[in-house]
C-alpha positions as a Markdown table, in Angstrom:
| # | Residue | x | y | z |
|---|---|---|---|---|
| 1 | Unk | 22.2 | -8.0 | 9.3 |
| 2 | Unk | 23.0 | -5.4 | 12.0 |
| 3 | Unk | 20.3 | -2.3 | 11.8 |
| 4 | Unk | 21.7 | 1.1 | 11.8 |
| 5 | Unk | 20.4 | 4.1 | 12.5 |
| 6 | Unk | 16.9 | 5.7 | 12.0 |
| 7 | Unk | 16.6 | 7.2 | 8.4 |
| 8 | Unk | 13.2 | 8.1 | 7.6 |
| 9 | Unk | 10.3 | 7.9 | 9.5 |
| 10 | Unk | 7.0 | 8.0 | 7.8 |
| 11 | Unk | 3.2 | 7.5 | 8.8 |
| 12 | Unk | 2.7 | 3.4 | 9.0 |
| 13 | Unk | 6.8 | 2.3 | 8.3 |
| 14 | Unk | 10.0 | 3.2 | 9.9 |
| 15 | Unk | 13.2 | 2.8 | 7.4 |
| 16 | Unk | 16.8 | 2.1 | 9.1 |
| 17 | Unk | 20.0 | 1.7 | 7.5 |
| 18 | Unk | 22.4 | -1.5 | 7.4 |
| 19 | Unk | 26.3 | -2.1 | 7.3 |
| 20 | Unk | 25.4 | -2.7 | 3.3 |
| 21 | Unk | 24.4 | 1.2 | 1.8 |
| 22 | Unk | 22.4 | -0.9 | -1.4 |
| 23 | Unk | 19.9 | -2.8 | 1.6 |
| 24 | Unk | 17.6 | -1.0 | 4.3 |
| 25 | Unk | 15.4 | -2.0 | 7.1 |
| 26 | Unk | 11.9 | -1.5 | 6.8 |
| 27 | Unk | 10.0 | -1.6 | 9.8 |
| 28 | Unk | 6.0 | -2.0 | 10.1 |
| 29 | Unk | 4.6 | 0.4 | 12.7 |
| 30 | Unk | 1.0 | -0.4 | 14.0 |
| 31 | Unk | -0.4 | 3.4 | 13.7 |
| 32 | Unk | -3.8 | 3.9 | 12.2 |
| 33 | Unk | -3.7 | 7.5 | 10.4 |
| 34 | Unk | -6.1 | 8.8 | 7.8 |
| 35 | Unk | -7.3 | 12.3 | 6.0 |
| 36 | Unk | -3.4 | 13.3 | 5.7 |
| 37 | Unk | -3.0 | 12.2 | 9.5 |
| 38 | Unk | -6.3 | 14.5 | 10.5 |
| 39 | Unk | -7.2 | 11.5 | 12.2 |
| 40 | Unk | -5.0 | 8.8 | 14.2 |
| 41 | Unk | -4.9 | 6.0 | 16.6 |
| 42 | Unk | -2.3 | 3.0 | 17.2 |
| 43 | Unk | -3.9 | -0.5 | 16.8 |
| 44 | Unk | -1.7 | -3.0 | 18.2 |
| 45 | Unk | -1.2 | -5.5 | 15.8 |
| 46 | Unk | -1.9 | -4.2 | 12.7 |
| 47 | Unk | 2.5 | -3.4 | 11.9 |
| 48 | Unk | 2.5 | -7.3 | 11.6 |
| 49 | Unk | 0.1 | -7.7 | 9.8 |
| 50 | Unk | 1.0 | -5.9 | 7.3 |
| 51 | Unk | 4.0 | -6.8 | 6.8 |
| 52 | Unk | 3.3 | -10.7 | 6.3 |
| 53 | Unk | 0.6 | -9.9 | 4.0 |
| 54 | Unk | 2.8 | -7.3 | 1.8 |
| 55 | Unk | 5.7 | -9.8 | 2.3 |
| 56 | Unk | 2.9 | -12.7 | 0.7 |
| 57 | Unk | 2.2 | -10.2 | -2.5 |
| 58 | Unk | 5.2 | -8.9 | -3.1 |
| 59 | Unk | 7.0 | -12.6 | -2.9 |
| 60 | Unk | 4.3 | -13.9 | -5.7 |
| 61 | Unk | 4.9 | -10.6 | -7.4 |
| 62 | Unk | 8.5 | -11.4 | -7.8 |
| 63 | Unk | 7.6 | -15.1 | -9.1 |
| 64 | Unk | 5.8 | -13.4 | -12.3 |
| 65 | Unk | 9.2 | -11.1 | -12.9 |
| 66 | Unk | 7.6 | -7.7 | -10.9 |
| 67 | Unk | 10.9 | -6.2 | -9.9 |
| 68 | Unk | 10.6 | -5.1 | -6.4 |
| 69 | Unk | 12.4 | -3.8 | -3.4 |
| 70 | Unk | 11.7 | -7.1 | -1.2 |
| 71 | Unk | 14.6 | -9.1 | -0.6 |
| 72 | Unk | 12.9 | -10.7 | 2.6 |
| 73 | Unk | 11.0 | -10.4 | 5.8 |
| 74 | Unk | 13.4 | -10.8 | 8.8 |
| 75 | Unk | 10.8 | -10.8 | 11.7 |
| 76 | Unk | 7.2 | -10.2 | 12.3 |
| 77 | Unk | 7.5 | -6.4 | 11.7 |
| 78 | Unk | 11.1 | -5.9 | 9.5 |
| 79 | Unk | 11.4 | -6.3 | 5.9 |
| 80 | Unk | 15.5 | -6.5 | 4.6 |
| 81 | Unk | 14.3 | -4.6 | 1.5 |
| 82 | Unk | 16.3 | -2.8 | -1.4 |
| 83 | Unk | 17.1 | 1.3 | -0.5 |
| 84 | Unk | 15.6 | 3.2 | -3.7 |
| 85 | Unk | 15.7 | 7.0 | -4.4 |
| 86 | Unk | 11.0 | 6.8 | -4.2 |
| 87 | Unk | 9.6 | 8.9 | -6.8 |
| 88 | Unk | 7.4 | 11.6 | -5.3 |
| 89 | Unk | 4.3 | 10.3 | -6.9 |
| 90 | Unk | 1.5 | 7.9 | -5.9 |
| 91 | Unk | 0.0 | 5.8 | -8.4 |
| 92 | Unk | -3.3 | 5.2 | -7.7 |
| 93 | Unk | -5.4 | 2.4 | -10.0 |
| 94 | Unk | -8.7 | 1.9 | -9.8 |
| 95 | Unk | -11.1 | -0.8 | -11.2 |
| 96 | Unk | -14.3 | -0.1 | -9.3 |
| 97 | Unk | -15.8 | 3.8 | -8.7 |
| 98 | Unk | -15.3 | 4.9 | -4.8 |
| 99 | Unk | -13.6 | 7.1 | -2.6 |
| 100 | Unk | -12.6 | 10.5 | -4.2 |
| 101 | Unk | -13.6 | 9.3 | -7.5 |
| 102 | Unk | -16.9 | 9.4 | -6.7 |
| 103 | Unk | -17.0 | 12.7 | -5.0 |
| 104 | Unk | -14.9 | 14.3 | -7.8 |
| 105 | Unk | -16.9 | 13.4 | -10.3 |
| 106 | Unk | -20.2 | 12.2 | -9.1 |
| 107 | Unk | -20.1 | 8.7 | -10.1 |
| 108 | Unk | -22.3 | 6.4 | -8.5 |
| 109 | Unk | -20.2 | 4.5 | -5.6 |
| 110 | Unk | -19.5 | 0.6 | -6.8 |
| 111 | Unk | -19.7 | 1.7 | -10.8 |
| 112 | Unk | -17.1 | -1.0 | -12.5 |
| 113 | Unk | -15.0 | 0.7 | -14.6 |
| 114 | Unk | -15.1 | -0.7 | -18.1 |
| 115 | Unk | -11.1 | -0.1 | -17.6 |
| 116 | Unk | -8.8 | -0.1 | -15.3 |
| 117 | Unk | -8.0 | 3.7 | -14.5 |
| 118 | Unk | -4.4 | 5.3 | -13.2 |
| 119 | Unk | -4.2 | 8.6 | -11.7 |
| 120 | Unk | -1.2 | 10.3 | -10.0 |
| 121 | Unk | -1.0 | 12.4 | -6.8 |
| 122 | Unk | 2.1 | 14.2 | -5.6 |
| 123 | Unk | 3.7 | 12.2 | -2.3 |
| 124 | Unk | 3.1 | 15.8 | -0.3 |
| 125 | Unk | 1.2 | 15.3 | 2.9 |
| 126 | Unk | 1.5 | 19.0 | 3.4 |
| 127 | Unk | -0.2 | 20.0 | 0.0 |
| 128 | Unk | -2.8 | 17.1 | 0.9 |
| 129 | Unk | -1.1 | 14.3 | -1.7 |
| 130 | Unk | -2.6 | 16.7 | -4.5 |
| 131 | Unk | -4.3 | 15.1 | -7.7 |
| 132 | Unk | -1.7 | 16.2 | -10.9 |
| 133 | Unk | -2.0 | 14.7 | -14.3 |
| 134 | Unk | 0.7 | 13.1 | -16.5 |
| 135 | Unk | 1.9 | 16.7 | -18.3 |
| 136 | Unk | 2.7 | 18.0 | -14.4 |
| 137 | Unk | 4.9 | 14.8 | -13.7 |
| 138 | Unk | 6.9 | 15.6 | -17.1 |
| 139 | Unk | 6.7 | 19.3 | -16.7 |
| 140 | Unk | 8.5 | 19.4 | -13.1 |
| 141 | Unk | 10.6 | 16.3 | -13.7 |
| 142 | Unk | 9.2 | 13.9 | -11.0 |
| 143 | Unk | 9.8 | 11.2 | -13.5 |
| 144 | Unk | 10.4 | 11.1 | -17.6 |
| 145 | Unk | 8.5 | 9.5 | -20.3 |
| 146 | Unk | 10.4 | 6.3 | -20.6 |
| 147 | Unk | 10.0 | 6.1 | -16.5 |
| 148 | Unk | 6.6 | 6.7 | -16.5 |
| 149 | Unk | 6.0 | 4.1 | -19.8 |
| 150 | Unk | 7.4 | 1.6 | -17.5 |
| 151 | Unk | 5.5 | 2.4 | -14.7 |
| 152 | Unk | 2.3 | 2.5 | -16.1 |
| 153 | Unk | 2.4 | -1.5 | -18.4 |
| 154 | Unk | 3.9 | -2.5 | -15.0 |
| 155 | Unk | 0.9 | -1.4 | -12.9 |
| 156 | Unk | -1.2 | -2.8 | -15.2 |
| 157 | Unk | 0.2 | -6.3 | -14.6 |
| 158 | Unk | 0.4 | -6.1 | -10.9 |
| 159 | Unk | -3.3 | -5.2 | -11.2 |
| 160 | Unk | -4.6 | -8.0 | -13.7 |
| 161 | Unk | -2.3 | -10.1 | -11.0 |
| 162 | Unk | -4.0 | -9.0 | -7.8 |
| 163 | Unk | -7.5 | -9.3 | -9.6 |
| 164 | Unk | -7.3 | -12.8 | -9.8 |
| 165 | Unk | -5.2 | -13.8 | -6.2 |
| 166 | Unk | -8.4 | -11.5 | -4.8 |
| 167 | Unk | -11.1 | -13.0 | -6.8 |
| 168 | Unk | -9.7 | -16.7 | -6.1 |
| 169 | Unk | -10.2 | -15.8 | -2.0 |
| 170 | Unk | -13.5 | -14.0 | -2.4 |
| 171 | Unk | -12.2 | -10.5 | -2.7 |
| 172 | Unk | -12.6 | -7.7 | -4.9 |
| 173 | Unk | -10.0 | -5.6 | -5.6 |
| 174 | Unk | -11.8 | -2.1 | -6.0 |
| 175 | Unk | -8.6 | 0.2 | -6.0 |
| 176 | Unk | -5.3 | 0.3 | -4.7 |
| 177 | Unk | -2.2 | 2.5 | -4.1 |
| 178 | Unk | 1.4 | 2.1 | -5.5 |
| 179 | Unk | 4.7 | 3.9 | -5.4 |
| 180 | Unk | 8.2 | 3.1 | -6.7 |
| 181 | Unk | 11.8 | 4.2 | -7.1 |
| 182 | Unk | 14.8 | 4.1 | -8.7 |
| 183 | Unk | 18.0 | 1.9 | -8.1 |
| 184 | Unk | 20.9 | 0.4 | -9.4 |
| 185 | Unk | 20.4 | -3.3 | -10.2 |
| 186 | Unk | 23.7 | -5.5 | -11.4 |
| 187 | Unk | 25.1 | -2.2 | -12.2 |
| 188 | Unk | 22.3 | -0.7 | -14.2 |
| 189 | Unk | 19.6 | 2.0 | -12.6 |
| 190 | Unk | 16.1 | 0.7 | -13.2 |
| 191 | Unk | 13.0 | 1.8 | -11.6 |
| 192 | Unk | 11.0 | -1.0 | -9.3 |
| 193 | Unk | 8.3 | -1.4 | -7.1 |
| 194 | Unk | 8.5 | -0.2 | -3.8 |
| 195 | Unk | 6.3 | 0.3 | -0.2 |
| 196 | Unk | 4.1 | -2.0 | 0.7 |
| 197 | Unk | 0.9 | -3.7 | -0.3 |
| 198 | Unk | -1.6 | -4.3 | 1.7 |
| 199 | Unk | -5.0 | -3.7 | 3.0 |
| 200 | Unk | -3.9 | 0.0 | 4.4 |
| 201 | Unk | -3.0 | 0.6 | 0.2 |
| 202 | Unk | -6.0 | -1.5 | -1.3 |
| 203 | Unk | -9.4 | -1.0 | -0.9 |
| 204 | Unk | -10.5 | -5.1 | -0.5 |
| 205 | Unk | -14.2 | -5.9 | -0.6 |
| 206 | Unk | -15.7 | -9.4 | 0.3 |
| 207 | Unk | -17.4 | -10.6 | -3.0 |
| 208 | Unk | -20.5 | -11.6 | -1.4 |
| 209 | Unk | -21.1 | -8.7 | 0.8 |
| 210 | Unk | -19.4 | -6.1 | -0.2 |
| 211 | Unk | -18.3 | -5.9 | 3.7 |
| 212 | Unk | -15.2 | -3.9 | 4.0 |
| 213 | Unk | -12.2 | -5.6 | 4.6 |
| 214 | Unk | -9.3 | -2.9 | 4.2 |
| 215 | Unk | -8.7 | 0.6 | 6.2 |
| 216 | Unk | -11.9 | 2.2 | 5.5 |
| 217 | Unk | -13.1 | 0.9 | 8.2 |
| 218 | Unk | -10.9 | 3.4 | 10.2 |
| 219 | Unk | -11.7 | 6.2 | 8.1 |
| 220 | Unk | -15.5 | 5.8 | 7.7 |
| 221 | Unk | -15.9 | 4.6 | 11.5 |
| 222 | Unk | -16.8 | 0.9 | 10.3 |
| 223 | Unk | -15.8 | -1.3 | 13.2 |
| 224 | Unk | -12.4 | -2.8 | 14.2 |
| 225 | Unk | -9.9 | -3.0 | 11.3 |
| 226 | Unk | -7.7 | -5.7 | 13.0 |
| 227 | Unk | -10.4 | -8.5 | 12.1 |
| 228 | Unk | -10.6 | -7.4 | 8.5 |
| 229 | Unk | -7.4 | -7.0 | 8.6 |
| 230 | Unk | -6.9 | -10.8 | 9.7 |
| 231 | Unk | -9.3 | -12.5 | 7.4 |
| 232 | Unk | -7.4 | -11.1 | 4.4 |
| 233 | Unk | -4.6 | -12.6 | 5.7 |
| 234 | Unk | -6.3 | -15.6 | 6.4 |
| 235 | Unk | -7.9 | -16.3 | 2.8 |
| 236 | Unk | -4.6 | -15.3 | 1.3 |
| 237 | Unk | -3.4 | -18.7 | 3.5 |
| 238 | Unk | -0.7 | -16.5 | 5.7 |
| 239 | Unk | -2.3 | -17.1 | 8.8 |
| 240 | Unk | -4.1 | -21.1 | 10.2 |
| 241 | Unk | -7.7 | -20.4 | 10.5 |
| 242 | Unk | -7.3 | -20.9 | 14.6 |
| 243 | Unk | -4.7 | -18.2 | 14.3 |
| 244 | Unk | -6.3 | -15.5 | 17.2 |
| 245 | Unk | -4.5 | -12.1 | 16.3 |
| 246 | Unk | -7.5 | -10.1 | 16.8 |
| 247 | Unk | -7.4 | -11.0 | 20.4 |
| 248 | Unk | -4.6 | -8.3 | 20.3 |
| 249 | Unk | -5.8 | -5.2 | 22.2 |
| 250 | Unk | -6.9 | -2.3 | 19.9 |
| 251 | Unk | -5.5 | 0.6 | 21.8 |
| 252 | Unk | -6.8 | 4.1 | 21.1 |
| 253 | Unk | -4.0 | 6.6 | 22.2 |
| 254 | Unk | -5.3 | 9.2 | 20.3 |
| 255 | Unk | -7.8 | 9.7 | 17.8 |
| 256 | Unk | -8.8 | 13.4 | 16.0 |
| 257 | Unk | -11.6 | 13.1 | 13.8 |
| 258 | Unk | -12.2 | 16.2 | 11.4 |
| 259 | Unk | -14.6 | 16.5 | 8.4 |
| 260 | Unk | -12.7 | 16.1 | 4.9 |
| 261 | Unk | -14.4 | 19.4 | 3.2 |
């Protein structure tokens, strides 16, 4: 399918259009960005990456009936996906205390939640993707009540998924981040799962270790991300254990490191 021009443009994707207006090109960039783009770098590699490992989840996703915008992955950084209208909210659920959480509320880092917990931010990176609750998403008419319903037993399904594909590999999923949109399916507008998921939306921790294996490591200055980023893929099975993508350069072309307040 012939890519059209440049639509959108965002921090890790590029979206283009195609000669059919229901089907878009998504295509995996390799920047590094973090504290609403406060601090940035490019690591070479990392596009691809991500895009066979959100390719991977999203595929098995689809195999338990989790409606999403994949419809497949045309090369080692393009996605043919599904063009939805996004909803200007990221859903964010969390199984294990870290992160914001923790500074918000002073909760130890690593508490297990004794449930899984969703919380909403508005998709502004101008306003700083702002925390709002359920009564703001209602009262501004991001999404309705029926939407949101959806959303919400849907999320928890993807999560009780992803628990156990991580825990089979030696992962733990701690938290991860979610969006979705609205489209016509068959004739009939329905609201599926959109983005991408991967280890710059999760927060992945080795089992044993608790080493870091997602983009944390950028933001907290951990060590190279393309390794971690590799051994996901690796003990998800998308990559041969000889497989050698770290020796891809890690290229710094510009980093600005500022203290979150």
């Amino acid at each position: 399918m012939k890519k059209g021009k440049k639509l959108y443009e965002g921090k890790a994707k590029i979206i283009y259009s195609t000669s059919d207006k229901n089907l878009v090109i998504q295509y995996f960039k390799d920047d590094a960005t973090a504290f609403n783009n406060e601090k940035r770098t490019t690591i070479e590699g990392k596009g691809v990456l991500n895009n066979r490992i959100s390719e991977h989840i999203l595929s098995n996703l689809s195999q338990i009936g989790i409606e999403n915008h994949l419809v497949k992955r045309l090369n080692m950084r393009e996605q043919l996906i599904k063009f939805v209208e996004i909803i200007p909210i990221e859903f964010i659920i969390r199984n294990i205390a870290t992160g914001s959480l923790t500074k918000r509320l002073g909760i130890e880092d690593g508490t297990v939640l004794k449930e899984p917990l969703i919380e909403y931010c508005l998709k502004d990176d101008k306003l700083g993707d702002p925390l709002i609750s359920e009564d703001h998403i209602y009262a501004f008419d991001w999404a309705n009540k029926e939407e949101i319903e959806k959303v919400k037993k849907t999320i928890f399904r993807i999560n009780d998924f992803m628990i156990g594909m991580f825990r089979g590999v030696g992962i733990k999923l701690i938290d991860f981040k979610l969006e979705f949109g609205r489209t016509k399916i068959d004739g009939r507008k329905d609201i599926i799962l959109a983005d991408e998921i991967s280890p710059d939306t999760c927060r992945l921790w080795d089992s044993t270790t608790d080493k870091k294996l997602d983009k944390d490591r950028f933001r907290k200055d951990l060590g190279d991300l393309l390794p971690a980023y590799t051994e996901v893929a690796k003990r998800l099975g998308i990559l041969h254990e000889q497989s050698n993508v770290s020796a891809v350069n890690v290229t710094k072309l510009s980093s600005i490191k500022k203290k979150r307040k």
